[in-house]
TORRO-981453 format. One line per 5 residues: number of its first residue (from 1); their letters; for each residue x, y, z of C-alpha. Coordinates in pm, whole numbers. Example, Ala and Ser with C-alpha at 12.3 -4.5 7.8 and 13.67 -1.06 7.14 Angstrom:
BEGIN
1	as	1230 -450 780 ~ 1367 -106 714
//
This chain:
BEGIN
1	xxxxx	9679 8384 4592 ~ 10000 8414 4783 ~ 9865 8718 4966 ~ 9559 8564 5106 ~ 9732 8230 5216
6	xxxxx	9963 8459 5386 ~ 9686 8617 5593 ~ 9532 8270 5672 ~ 9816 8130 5810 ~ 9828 8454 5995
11	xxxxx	9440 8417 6120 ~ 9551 8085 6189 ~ 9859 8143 6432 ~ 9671 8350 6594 ~ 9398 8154 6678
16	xxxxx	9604 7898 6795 ~ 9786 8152 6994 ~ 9440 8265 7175 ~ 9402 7874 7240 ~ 9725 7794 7420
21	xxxxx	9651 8108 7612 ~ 9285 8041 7739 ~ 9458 7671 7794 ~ 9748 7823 7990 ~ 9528 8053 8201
26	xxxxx	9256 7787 8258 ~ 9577 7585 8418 ~ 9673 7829 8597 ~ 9341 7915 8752 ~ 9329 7548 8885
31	xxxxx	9636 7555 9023 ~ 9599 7886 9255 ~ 9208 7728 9346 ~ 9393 7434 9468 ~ 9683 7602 9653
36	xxxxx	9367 7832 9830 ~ 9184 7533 9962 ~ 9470 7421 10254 ~ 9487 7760 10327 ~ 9139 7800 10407
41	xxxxx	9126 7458 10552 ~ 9434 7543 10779 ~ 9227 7803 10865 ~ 8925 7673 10950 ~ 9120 7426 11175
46	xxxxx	9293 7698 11374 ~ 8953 7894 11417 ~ 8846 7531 11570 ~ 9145 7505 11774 ~ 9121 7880 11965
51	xxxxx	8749 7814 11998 ~ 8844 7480 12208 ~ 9073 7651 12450 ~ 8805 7927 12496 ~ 8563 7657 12577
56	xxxxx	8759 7467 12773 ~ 8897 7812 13015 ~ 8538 7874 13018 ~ 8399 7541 13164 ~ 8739 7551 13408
61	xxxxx	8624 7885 13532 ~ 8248 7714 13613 ~ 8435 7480 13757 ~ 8589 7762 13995 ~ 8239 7915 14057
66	xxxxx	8066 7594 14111 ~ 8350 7521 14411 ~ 8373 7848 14538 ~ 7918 7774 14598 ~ 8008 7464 14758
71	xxxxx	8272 7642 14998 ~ 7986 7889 15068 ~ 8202 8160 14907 ~ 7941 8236 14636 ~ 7565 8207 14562
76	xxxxx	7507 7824 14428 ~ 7384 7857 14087 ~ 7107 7657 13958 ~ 7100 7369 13715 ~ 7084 7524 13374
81	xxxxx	7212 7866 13488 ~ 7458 8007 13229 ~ 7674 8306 13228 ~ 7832 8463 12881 ~ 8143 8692 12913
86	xxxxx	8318 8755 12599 ~ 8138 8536 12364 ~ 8201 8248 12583 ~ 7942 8068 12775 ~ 7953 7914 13074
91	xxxxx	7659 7654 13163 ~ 7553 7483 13474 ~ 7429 7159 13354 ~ 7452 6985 13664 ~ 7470 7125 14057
96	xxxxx	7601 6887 14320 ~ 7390 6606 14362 ~ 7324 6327 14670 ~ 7756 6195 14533 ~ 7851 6562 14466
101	xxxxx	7909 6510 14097 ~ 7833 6894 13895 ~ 7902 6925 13573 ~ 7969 7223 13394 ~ 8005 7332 13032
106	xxxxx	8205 7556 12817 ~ 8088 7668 12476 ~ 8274 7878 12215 ~ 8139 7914 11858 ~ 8090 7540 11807
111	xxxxx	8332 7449 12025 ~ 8205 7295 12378 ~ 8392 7118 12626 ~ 8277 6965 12938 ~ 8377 6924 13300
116	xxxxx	8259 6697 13519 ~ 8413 6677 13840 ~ 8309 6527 14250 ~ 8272 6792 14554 ~ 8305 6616 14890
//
């Protein structure tokens, strides 16, 4: 009787062994998920962030094509005229009007930034 107590307490440790260890790993698993996420976050917002400044050199060189039409330099593009160098886009939304406002748009990815400016 000895003997087989023995090997219960035995079957026992061990079990409870295999339990702290699932519990340890199962801890451990959350905590590397939730030093991942602000990573990936951080990451997302620095995508965001380089997409901006594309969009916003893009619509600054529309800008630079829209004045150089109104100088006469350069063929006036029409309202909703776009050009795409790069994976940027550059679109004409508005040509000079009766004031001279034009407005011109930058997008990158989902970035898009805007530029509206008055030609005399």
């Amino acid at each position: 009787m000895n003997m087989s107590q023995n090997r219960s307490e035995r079957r026992m440790h061990r079990g409870t062994v295999l339990v702290v260890i699932v519990v340890v790993m199962a801890i451990l698993s959350l905590v590397v998920a939730g030093a991942v996420r602000p990573v990936r976050d951080e990451s997302d917002l620095a995508t965001l962030r380089v997409e901006t400044t594309r969009a916003f050199y893009a619509s600054e060189s529309g800008a630079i094509i829209m004045m150089n039409a109104v100088l006469g330099n350069a063929p006036m593009p029409t309202a909703g005229d776009s050009i795409t160098l790069n994976g940027q886009t550059i679109l004409f939304v508005q040509i000079p009007d009766a004031q001279g406002v034009s407005i011109v748009e930058g997008i990158s990815g989902d970035a898009i930034r805007r530029v509206e400016f008055t030609t005399q």
